[in-house]
Structure formats: structure tokens, C-alpha cells
N, C-alpha and C positions, 0 to 999 in steps of 0.2 A: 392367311387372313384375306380378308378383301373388302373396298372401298365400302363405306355407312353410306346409308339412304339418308341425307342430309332431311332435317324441317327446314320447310322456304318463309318465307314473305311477298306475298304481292305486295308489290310499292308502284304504282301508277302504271301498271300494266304488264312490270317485265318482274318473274319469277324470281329469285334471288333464292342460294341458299344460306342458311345461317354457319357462318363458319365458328363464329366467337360468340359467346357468351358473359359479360361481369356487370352480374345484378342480380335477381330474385323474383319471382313468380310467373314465369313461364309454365304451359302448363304440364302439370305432374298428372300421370294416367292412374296410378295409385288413390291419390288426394280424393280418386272421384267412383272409386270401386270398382276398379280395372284392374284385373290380375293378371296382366301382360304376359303372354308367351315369343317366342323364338318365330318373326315372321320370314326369315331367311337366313342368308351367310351374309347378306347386304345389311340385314335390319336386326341383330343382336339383342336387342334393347326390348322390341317387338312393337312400337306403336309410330307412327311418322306423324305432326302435327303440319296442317298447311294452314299460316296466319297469313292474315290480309291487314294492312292500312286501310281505312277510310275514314276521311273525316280527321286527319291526325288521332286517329285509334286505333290502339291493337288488338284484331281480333281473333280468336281465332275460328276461322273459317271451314276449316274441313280434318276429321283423324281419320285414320286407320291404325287399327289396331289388332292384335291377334290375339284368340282367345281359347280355352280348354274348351274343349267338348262338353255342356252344358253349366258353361260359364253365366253365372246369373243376366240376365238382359240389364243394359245400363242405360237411363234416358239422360241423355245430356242436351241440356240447357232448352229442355222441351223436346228433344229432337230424341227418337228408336233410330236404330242402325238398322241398315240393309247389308244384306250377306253378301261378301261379293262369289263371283261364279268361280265354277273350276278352271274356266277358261282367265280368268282373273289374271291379273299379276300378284297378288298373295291370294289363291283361292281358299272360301272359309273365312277371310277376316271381317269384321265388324267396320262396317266405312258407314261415318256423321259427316253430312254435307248440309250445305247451306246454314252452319252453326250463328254466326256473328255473335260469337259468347265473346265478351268483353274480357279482356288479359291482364290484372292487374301487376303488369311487371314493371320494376325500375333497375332502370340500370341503363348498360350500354349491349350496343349487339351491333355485329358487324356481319355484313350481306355479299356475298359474291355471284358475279353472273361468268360467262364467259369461260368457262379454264382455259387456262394456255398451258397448266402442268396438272399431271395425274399422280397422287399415287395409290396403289393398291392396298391401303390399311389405314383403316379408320375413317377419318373424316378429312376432306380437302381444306387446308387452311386456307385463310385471308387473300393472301399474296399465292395463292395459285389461279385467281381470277384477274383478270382482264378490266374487270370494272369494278369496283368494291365502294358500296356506302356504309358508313357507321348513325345508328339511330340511336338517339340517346332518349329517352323514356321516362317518364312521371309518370307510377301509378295508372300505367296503359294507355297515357298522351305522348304520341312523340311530340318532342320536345324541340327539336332538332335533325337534322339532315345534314351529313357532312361527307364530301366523296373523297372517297382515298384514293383512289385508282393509280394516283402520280406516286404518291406514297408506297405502293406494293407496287408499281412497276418500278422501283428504283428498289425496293426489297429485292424482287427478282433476279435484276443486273446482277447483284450482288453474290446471289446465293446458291444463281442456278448452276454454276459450274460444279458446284459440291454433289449434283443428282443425279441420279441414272436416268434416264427415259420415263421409267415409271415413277420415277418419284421418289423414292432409296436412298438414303445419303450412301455416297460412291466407298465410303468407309467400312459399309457393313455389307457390302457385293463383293468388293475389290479387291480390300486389306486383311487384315488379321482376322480369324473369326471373333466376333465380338462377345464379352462377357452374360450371363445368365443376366444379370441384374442390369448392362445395357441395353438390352434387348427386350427386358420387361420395362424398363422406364421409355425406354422407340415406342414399345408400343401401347402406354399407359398414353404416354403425352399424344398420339394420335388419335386415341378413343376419346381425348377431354374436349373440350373447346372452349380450351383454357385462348386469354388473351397474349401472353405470350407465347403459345406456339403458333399460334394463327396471326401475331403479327410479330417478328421477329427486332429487336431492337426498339421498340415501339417507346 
């Protein structure tokens, strides 16, 4: 398996990606007549969303997406896609920039910059970055700003000794070969960005 192309957030200049997720209306490529394909071994899912803050707004600013071979054209939020090239980094997919479509999401979400830990599956949790804010959201106002960063470096202390280099709990490299059904919940829970595995004891 190997590491997910995370969706980010611009928050006052510096990229963030979205580790966590617990809320409702982030956007869905479906919702909007997107029939998403396989953009790589990074990108599973097949569409990456780039949102932006401004204004305490969440918007979303830029997708990619990949799509079948005359997959109907999709105008989002006034905006045609441009193809990107073979030379691309997903060549073929469907890239909307300059969008500012408003997100009406609530909930919470947590943002990491920096990694100081990797691992190769799925998506990088909370507490594998270095700086980490949580945005709490009304109906696509943040609401709030709260930085954890003290919070997951004191997760880290805790936890890193249990990792390999890559990021592997040392359990499933080292010791017993692990069960069919551990090894499908490792890597269930690394695909989510569920809030308790991106923030552990939370």
C-alpha cells in the first residue's frame, strides 16, 4: 500500500493537510456528477480537494479529479476544467481552479503541517505533524482556531517508540505475524480520518 494524497487547507498562507475529519459536508465528487476513477497508488479514492479559509470561510478552492474516457464534462460552480498534460502529475485528470465554492461543512477538522513521522499507508495522522490546528466550522464559518501542536507533540513522546521508521506499529514488522482481520482493521483505520486514530487518546 502507500501513503493517500491528503486534501489541504490554506489557513493564512501555510498548506495544511486534513488529517481528521467529525462533521458533515465536505465536498462529495459524486453529489456533483463526478464519477471518480483511480488517480494513482497515492490517490485511491481518485479526486484531491484543495480548500482555502478566507474571510473565516471554507472554500473550496481548487479539485482534481480523474475521470473515464468521455466522462461527461462537469461545470462546477461556473467553472469547465482544463485537462492536465501527460507531463502532469496525474496526466488526463480534470483540474477546477480558482473555484471559491462555498463548503457548507460543520463539524471539526484537524490540519497538519510539517511531518516529523511517515507512514506508508493510508493517510498521515494528526500527531505525525509538527504543527497541527483544529478548525471547528458552522455551516462553512470557522468558528474557531485552536492549535494542538503541544497536544500531538506530547502524543508523539508517548507513542513513537511503538513505530518503525516508516510508521508501522513495531508489532506487525517485528512480532508475531498479525491476524487477517488485524491487518484489515491497520488498514481500514489508516484509510479513515476517523478522529480517534489521527488523534490518539484525544
Amino acid at each position: 500500500m502507500t501513503g493517500q494524497f491528503p486534501d489541504t487547507v490554506d489557513l493564512d498562507g501555510t498548506e495544511y493537510a486534513i488529517s481528521a475529519v467529525d462533521g458533515a459536508g465536505l465536498f462529495v465528487a459524486e453529489e456533483h456528477g463526478f464519477r471518480p476513477r483511480f488517480l494513482s497508488s497515492a490517490c485511491w479514492r481518485g479526486h484531491i480537494c484543495a480548500y482555502a479559509v478566507r474571510d473565516d470561510q471554507l472554500l473550496l478552492d481548487r479539485l482534481t479529479v480523474g475521470l473515464e474516457p468521455y466522462h461527461p464534462t462537469v461545470t462546477l460552480h461556473g467553472r469547465t476544467p482544463r485537462t492536465a498534460s501527460r507531463r502532469a502529475h496525474y496526466p488526463g485528470a480534470a483540474i477546477y481552479r480558482d473555484l471559491a465554492m462555498p463548503v457548507p461543512f460543520t463539524g471539526r477538522l484537524l490540519l497538519g503541517a510539517e511531518l516529523d513521522l511517515y507512514t506508508q499507508m493510508g493517510f498521515q495522522p494528526a500527531w505525525y505533524y509538527e504543527r497541527v490546528i483544529e478548525l471547528e466550522v458552522d455551516g462553512g464559518r470557522v468558528d474557531r482556531r485552536t492549535d494542538r501542536s503541544a497536544e500531538m507533540a506530547e502524543v508523539r513522546r508517548r507513542h513513537r517508540d511503538g513505530l518503525t521508521e516508516l510508521g508501522h506499529p513495531r508489532e506487525h514488522v517485528e512480532g508475531p505475524m498479525p491476524s487477517e482481520a488485524d491487518l484489515e482493521d491497520y488498514v481500514t483505520r489508516t484509510f479513515s480520518l476517523d478522529y480517534r486514530y489521527s488523534w490518539p487518546d484525544a
